[in-house]
PDB file of N, CA, C and O in Angstrom, chain B, residues numbered from 101:
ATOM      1  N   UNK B 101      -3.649  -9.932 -32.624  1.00  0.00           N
ATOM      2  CA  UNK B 101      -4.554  -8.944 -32.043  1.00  0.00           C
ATOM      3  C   UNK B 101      -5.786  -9.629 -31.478  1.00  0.00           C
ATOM      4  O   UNK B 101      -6.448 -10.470 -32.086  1.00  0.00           O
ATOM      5  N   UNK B 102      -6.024  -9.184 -30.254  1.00  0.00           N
ATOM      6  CA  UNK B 102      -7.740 -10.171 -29.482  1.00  0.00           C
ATOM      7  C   UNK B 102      -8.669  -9.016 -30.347  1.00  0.00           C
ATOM      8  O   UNK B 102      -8.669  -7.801 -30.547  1.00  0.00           O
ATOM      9  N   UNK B 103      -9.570 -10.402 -30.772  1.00  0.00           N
ATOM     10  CA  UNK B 103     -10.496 -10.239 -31.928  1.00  0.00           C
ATOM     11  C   UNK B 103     -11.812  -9.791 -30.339  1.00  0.00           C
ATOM     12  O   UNK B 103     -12.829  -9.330 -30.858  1.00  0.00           O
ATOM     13  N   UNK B 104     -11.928  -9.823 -29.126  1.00  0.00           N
ATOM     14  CA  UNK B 104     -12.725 -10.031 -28.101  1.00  0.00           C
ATOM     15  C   UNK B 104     -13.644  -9.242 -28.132  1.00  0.00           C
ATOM     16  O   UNK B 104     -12.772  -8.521 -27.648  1.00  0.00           O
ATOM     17  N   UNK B 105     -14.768  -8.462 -28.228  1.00  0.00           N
ATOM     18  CA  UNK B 105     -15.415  -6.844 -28.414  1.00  0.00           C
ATOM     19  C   UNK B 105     -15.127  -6.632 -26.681  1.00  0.00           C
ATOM     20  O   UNK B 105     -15.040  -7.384 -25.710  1.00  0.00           O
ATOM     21  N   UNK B 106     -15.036  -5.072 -26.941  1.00  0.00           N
ATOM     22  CA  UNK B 106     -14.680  -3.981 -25.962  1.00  0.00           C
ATOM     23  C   UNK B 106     -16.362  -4.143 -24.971  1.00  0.00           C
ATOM     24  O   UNK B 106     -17.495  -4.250 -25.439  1.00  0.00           O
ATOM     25  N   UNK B 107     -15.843  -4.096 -23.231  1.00  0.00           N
ATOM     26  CA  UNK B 107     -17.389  -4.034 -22.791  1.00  0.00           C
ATOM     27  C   UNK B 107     -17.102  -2.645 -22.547  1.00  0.00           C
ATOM     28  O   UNK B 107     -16.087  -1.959 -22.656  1.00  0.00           O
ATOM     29  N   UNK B 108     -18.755  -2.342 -22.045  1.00  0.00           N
ATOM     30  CA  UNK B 108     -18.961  -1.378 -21.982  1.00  0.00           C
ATOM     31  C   UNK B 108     -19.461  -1.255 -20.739  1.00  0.00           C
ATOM     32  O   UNK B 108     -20.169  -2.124 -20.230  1.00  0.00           O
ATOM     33  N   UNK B 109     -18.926   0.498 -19.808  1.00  0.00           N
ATOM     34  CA  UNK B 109     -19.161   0.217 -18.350  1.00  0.00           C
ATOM     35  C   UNK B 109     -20.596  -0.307 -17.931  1.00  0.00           C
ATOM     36  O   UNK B 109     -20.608  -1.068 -16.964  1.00  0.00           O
ATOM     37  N   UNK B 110     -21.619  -0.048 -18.437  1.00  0.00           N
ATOM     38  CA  UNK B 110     -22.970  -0.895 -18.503  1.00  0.00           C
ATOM     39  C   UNK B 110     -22.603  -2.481 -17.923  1.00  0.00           C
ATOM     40  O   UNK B 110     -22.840  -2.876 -16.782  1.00  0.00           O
ATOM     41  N   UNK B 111     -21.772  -3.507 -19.348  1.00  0.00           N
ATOM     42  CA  UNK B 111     -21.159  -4.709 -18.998  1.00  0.00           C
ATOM     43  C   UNK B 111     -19.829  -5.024 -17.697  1.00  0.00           C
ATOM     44  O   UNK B 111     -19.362  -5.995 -17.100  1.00  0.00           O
ATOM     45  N   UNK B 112     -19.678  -3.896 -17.739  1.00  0.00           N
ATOM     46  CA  UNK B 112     -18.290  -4.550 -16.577  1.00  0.00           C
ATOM     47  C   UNK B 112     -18.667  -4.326 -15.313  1.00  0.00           C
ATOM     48  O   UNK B 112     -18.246  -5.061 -14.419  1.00  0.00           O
ATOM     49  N   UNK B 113     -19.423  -3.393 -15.076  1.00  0.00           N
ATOM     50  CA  UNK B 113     -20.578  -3.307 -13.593  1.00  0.00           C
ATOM     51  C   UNK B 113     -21.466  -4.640 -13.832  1.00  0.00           C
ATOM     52  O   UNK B 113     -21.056  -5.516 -13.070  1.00  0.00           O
ATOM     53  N   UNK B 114     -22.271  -4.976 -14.431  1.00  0.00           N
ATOM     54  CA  UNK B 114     -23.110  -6.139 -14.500  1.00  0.00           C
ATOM     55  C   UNK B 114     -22.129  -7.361 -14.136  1.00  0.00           C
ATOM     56  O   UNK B 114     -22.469  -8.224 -13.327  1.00  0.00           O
ATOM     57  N   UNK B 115     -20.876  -7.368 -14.800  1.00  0.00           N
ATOM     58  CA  UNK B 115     -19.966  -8.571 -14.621  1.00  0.00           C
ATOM     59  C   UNK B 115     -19.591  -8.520 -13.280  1.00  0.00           C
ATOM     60  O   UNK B 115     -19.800  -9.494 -12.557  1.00  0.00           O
ATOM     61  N   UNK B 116     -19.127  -7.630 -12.907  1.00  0.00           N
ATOM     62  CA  UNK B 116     -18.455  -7.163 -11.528  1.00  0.00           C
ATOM     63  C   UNK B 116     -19.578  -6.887  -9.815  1.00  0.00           C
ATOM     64  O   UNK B 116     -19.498  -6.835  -8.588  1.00  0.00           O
ATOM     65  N   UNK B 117     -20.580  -6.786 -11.039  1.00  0.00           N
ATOM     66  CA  UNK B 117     -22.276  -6.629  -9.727  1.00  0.00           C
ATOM     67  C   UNK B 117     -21.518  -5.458  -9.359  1.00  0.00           C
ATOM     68  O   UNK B 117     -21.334  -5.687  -8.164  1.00  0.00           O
ATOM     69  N   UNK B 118     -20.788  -4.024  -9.669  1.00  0.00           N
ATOM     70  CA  UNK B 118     -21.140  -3.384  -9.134  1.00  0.00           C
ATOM     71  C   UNK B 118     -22.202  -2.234  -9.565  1.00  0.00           C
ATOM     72  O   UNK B 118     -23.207  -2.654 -10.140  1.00  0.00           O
ATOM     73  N   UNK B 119     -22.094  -0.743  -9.343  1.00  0.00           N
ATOM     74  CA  UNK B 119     -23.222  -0.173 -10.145  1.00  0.00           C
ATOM     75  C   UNK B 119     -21.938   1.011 -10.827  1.00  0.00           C
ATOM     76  O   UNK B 119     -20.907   1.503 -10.370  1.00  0.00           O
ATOM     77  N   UNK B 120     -22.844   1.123 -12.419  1.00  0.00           N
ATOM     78  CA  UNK B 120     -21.989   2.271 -13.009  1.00  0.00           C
ATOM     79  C   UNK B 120     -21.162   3.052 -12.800  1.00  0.00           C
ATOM     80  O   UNK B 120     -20.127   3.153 -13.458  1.00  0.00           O
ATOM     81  N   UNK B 121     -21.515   3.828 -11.723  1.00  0.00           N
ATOM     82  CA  UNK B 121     -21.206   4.787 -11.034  1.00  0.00           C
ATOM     83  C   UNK B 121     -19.909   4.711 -10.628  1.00  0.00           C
ATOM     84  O   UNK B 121     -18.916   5.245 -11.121  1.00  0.00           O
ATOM     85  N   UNK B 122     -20.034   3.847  -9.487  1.00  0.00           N
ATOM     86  CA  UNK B 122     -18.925   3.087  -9.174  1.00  0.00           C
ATOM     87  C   UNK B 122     -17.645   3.021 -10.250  1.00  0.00           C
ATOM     88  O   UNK B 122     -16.600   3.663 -10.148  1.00  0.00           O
ATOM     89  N   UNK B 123     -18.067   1.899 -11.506  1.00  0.00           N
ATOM     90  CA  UNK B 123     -17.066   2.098 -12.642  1.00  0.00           C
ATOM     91  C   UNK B 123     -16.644   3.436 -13.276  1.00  0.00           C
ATOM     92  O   UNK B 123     -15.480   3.609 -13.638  1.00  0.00           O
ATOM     93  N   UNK B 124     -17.646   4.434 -13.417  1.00  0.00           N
ATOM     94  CA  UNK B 124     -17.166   5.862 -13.898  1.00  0.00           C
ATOM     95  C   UNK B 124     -16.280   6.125 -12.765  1.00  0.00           C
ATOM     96  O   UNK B 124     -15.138   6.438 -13.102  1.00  0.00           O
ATOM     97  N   UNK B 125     -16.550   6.070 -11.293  1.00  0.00           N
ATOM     98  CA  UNK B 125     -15.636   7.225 -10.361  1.00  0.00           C
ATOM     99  C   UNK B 125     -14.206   6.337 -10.401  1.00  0.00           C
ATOM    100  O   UNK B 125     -13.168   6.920 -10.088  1.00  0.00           O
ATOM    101  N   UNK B 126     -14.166   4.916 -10.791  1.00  0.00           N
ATOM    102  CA  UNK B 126     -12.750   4.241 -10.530  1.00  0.00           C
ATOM    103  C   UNK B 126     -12.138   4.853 -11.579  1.00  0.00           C
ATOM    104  O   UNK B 126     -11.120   5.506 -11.350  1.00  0.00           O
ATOM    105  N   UNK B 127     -12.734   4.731 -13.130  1.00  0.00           N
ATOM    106  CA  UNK B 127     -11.842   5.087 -13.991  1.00  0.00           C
ATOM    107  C   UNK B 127     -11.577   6.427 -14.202  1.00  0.00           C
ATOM    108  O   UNK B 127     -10.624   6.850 -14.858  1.00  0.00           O
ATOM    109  N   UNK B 128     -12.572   7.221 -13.546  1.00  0.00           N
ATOM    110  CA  UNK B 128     -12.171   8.946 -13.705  1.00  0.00           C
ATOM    111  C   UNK B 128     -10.717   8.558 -12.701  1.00  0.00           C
ATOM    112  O   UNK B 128      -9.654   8.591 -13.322  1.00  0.00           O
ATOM    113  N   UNK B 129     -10.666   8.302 -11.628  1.00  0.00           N
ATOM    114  CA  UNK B 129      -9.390   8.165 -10.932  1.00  0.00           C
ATOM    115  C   UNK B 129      -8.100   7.612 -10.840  1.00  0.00           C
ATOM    116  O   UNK B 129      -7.169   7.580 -10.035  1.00  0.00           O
ATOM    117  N   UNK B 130      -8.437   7.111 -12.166  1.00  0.00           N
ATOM    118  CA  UNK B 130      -7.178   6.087 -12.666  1.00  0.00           C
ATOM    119  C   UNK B 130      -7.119   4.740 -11.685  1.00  0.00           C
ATOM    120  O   UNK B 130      -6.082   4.147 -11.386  1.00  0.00           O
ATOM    121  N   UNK B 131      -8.177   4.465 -11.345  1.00  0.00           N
ATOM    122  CA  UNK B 131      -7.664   3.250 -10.327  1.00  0.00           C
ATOM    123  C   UNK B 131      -8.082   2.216 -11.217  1.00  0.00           C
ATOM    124  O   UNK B 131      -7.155   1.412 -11.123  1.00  0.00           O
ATOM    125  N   UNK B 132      -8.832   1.783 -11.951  1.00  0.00           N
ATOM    126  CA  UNK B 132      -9.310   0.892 -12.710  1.00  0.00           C
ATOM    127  C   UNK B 132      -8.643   1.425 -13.968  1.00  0.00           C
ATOM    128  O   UNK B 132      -8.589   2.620 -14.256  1.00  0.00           O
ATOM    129  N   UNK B 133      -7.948   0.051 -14.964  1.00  0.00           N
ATOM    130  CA  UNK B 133      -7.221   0.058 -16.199  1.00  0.00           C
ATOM    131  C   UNK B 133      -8.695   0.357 -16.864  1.00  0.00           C
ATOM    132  O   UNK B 133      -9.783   0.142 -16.331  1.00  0.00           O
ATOM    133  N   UNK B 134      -8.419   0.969 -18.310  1.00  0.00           N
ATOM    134  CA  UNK B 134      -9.358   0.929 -19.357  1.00  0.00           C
ATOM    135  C   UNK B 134      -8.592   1.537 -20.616  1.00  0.00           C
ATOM    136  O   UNK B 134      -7.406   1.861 -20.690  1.00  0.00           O
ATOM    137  N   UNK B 135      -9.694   1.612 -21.685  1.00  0.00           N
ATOM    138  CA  UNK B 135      -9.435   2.436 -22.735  1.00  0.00           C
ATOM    139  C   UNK B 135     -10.520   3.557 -22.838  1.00  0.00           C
ATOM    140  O   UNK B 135     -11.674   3.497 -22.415  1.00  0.00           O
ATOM    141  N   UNK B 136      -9.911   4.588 -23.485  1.00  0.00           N
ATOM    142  CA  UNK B 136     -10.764   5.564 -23.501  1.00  0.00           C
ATOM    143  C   UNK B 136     -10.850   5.773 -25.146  1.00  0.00           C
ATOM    144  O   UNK B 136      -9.777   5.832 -25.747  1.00  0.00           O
ATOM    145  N   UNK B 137     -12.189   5.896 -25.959  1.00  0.00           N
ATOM    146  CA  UNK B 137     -12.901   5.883 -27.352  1.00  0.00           C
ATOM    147  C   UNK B 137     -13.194   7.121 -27.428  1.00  0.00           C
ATOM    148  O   UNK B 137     -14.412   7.035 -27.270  1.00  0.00           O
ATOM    149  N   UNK B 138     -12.985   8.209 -27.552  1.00  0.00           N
ATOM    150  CA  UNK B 138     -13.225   9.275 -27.196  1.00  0.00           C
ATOM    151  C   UNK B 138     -13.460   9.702 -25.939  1.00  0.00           C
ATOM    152  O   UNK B 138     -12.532   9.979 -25.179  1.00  0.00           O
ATOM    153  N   UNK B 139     -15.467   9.852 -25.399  1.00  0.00           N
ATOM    154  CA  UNK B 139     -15.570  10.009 -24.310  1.00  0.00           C
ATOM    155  C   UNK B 139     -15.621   8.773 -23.529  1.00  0.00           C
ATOM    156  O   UNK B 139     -15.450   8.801 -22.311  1.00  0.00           O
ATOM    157  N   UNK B 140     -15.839   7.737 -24.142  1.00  0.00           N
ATOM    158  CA  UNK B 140     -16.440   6.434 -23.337  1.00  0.00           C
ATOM    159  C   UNK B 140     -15.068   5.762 -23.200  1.00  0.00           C
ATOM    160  O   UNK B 140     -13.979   5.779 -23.774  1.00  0.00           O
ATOM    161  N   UNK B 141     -15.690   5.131 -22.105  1.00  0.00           N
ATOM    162  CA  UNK B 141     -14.807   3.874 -21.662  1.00  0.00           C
ATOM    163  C   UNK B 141     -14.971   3.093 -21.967  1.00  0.00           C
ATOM    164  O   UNK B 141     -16.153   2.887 -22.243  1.00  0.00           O
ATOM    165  N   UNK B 142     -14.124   2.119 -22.167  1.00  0.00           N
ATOM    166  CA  UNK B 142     -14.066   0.781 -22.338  1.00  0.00           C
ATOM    167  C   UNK B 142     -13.030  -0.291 -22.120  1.00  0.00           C
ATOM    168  O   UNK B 142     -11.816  -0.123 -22.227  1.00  0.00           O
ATOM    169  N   UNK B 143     -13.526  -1.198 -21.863  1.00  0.00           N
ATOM    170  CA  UNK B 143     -12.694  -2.384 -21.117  1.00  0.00           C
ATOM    171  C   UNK B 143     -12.693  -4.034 -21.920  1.00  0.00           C
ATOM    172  O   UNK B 143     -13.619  -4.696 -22.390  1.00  0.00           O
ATOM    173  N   UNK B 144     -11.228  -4.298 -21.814  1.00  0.00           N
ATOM    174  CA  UNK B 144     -11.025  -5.322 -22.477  1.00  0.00           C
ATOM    175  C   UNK B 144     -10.741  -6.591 -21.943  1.00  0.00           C
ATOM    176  O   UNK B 144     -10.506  -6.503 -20.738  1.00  0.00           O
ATOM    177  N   UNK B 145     -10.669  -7.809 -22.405  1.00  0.00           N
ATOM    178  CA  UNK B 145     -10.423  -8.641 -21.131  1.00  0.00           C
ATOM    179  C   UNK B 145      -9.503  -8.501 -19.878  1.00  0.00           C
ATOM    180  O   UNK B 145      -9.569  -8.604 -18.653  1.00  0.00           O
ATOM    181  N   UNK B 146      -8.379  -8.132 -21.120  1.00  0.00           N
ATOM    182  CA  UNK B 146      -7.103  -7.811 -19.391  1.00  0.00           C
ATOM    183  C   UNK B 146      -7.527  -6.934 -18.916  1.00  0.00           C
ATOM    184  O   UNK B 146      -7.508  -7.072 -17.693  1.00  0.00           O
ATOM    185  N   UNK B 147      -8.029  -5.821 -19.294  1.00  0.00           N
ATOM    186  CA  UNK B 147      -8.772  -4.643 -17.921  1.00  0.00           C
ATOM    187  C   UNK B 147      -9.084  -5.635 -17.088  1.00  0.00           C
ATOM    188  O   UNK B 147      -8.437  -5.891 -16.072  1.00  0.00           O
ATOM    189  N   UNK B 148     -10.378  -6.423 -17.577  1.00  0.00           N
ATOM    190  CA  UNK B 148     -11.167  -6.977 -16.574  1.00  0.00           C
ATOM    191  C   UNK B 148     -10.226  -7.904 -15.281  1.00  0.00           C
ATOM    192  O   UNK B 148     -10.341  -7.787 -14.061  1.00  0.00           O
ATOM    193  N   UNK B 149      -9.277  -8.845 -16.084  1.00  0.00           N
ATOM    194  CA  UNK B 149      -8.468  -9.299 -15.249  1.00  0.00           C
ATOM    195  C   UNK B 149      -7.687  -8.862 -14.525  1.00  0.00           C
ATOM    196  O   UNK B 149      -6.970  -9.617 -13.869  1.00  0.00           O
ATOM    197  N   UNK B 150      -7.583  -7.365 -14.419  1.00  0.00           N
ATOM    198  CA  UNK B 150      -6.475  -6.337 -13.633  1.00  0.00           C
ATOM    199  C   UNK B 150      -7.322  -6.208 -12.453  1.00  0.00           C
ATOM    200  O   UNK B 150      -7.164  -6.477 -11.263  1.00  0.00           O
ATOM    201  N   UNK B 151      -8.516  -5.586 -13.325  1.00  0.00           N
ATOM    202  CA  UNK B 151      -9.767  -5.275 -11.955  1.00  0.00           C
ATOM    203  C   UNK B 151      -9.746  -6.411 -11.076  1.00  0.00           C
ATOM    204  O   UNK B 151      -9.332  -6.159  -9.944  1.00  0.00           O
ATOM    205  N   UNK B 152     -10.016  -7.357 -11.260  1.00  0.00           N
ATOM    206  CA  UNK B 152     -10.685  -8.392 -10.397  1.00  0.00           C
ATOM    207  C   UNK B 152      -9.063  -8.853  -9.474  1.00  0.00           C
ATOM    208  O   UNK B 152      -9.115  -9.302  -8.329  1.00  0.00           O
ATOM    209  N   UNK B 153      -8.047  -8.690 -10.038  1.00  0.00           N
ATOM    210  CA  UNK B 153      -7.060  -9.264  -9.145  1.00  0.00           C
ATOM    211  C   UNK B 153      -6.569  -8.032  -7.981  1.00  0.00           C
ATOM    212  O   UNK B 153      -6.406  -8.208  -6.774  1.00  0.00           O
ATOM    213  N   UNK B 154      -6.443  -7.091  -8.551  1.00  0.00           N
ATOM    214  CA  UNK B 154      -6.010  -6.008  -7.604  1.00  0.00           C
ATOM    215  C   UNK B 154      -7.594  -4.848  -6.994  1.00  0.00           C
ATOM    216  O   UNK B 154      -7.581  -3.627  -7.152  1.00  0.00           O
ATOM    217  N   UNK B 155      -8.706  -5.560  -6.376  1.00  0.00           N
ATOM    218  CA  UNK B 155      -9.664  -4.949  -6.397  1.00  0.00           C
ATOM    219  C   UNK B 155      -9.773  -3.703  -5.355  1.00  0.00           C
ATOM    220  O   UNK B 155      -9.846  -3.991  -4.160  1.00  0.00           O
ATOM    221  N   UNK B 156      -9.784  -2.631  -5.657  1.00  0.00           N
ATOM    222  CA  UNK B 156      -9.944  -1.362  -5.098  1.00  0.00           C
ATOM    223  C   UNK B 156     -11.432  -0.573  -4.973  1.00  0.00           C
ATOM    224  O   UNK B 156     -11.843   0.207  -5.832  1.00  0.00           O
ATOM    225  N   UNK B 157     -11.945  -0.822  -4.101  1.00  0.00           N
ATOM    226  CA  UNK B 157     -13.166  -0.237  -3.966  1.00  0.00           C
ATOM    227  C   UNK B 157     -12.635   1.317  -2.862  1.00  0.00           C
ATOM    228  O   UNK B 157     -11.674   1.561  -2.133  1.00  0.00           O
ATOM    229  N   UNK B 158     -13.572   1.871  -3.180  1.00  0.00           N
ATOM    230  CA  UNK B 158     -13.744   3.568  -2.236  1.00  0.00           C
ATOM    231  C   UNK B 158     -14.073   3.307  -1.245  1.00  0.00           C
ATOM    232  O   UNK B 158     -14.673   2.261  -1.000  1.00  0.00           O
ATOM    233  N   UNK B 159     -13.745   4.276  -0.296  1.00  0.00           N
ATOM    234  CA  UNK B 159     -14.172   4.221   1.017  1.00  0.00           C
ATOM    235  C   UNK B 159     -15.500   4.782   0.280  1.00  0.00           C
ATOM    236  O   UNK B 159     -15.588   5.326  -0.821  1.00  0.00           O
ATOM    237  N   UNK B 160     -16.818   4.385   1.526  1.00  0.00           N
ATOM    238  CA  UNK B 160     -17.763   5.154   1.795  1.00  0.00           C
ATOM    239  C   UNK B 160     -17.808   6.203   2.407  1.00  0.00           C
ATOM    240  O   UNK B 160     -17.492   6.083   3.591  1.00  0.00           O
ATOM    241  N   UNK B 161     -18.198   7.661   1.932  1.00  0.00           N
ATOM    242  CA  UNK B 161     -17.979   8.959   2.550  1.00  0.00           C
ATOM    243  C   UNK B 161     -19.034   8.557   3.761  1.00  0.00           C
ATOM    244  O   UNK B 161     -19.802   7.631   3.499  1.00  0.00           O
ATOM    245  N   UNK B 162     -19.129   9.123   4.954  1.00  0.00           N
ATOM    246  CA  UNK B 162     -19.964   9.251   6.536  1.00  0.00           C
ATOM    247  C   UNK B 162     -21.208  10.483   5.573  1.00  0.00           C
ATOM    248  O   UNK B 162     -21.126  11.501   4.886  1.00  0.00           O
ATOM    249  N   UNK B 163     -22.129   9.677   6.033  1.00  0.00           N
ATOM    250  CA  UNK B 163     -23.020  10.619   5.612  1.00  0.00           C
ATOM    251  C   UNK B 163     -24.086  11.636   6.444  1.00  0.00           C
ATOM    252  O   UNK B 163     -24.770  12.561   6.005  1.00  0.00           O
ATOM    253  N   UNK B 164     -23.911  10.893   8.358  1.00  0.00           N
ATOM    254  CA  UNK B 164     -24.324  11.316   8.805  1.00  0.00           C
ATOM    255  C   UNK B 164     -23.544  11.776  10.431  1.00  0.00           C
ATOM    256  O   UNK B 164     -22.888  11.080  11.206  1.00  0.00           O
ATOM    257  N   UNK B 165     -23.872  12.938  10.491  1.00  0.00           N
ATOM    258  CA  UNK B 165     -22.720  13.929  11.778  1.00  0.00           C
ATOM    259  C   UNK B 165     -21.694  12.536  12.636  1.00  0.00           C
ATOM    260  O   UNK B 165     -20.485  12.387  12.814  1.00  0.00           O
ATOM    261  N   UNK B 166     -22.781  11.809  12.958  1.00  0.00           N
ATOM    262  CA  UNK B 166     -22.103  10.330  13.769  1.00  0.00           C
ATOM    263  C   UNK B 166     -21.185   9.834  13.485  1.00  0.00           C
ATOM    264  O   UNK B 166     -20.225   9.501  14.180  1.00  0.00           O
ATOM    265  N   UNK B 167     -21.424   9.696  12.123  1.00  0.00           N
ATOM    266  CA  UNK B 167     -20.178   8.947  11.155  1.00  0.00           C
ATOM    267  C   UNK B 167     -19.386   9.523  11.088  1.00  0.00           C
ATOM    268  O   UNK B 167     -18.337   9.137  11.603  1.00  0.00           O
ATOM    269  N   UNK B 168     -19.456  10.859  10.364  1.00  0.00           N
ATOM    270  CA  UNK B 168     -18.066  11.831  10.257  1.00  0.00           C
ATOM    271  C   UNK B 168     -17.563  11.934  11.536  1.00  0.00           C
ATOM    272  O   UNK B 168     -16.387  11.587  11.637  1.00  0.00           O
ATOM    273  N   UNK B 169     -18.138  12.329  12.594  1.00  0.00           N
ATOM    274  CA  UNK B 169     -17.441  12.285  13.853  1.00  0.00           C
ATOM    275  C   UNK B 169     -16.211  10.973  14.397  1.00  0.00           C
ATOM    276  O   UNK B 169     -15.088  11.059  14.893  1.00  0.00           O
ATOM    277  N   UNK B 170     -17.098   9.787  14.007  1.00  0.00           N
ATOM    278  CA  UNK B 170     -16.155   8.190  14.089  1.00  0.00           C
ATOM    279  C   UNK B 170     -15.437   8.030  13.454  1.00  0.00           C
ATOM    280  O   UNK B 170     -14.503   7.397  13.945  1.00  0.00           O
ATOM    281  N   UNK B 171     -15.292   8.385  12.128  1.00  0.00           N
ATOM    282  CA  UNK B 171     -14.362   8.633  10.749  1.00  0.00           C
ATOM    283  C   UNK B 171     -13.075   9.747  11.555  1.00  0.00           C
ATOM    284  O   UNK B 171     -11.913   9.343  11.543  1.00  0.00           O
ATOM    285  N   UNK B 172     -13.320  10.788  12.058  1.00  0.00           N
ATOM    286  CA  UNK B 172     -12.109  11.347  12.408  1.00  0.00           C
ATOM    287  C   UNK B 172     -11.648  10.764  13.929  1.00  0.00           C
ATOM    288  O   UNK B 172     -10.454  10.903  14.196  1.00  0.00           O
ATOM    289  N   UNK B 173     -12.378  10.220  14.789  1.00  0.00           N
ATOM    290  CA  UNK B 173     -11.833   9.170  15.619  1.00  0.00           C
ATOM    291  C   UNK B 173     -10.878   8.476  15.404  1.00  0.00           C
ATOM    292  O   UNK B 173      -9.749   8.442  15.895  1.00  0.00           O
ATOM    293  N   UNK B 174     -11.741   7.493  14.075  1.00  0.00           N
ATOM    294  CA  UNK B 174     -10.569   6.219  14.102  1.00  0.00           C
ATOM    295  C   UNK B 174      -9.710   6.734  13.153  1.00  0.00           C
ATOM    296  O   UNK B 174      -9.078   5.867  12.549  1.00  0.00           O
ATOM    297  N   UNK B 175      -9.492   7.878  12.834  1.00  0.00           N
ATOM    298  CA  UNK B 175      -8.386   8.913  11.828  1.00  0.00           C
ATOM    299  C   UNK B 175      -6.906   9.191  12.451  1.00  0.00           C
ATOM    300  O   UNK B 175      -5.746   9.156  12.043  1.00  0.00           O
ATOM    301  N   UNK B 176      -7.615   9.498  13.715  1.00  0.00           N
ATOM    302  CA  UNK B 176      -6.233  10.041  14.849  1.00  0.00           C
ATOM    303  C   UNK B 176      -6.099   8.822  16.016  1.00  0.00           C
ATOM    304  O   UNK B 176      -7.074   8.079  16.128  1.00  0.00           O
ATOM    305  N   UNK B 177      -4.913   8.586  16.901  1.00  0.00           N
ATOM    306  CA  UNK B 177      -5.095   8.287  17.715  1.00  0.00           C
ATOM    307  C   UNK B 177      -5.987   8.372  18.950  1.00  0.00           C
ATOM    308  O   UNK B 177      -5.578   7.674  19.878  1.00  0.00           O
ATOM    309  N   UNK B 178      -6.978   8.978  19.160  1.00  0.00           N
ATOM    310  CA  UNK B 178      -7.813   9.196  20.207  1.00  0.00           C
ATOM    311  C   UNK B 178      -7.659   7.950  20.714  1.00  0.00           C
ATOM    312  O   UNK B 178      -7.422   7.056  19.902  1.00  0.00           O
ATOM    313  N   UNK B 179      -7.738   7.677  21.873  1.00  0.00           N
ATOM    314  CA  UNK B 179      -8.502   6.673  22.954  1.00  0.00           C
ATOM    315  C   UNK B 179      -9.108   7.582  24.001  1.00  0.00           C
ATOM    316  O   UNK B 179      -8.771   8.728  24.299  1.00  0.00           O
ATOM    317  N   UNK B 180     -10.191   6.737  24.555  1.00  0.00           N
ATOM    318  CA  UNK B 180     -11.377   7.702  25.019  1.00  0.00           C
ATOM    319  C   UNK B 180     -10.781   7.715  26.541  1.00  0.00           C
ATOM    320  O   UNK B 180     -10.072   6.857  27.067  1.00  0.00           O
ATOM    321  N   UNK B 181     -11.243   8.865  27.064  1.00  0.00           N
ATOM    322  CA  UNK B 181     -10.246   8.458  29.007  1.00  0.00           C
ATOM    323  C   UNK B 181     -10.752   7.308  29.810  1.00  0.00           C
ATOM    324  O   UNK B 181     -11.886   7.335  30.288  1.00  0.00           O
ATOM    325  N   UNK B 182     -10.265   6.703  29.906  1.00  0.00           N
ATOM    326  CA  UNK B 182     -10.957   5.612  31.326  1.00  0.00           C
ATOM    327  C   UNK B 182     -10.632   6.040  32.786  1.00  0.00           C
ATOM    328  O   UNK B 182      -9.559   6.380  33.285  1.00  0.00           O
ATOM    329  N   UNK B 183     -12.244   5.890  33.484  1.00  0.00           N
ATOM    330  CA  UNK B 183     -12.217   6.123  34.722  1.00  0.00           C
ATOM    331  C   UNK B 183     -11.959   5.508  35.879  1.00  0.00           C
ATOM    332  O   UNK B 183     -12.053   6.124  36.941  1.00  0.00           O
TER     333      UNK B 183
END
């Protein structure tokens, strides 16, 4: 049995530089391995080594009309008409 202590998403964002958040929305989504202690998460070395080899980050949602507009651009085929 790995004697290793469990991190905590606090530690695996700090390890990973990303921010909490981030680690809560991967593991609410099942995309990031963990264990769950009741409510908390937690991660063990092989989590960590799953994370880092198969790394899945989120798209960034468009936050502004521009973006969402370019986001469904490059969504569909559009090409723009040439004159």
């Amino acid at each position: 049995m790995n004697d290793a202590p469990m991190m905590t998403v606090a530690d695996l964002a700090a390890r990973l530089n990303v921010s909490r958040e981030l680690v809560y929305r991967m593991c609410r989504s099942r995309k990031w391995p963990h264990s769950r202690i009741g409510q908390l998460y937690r991660f063990n070395e092989d989590h960590y080594q799953a994370i880092i080899a198969t790394p899945v980050l989120p798209e960034r949602k468009p936050r502004t009309q521009r973006e969402r507009i370019t986001a469904l651009l490059r969504s569909t085929s559009y090409t723009p008409p040439t004159d």
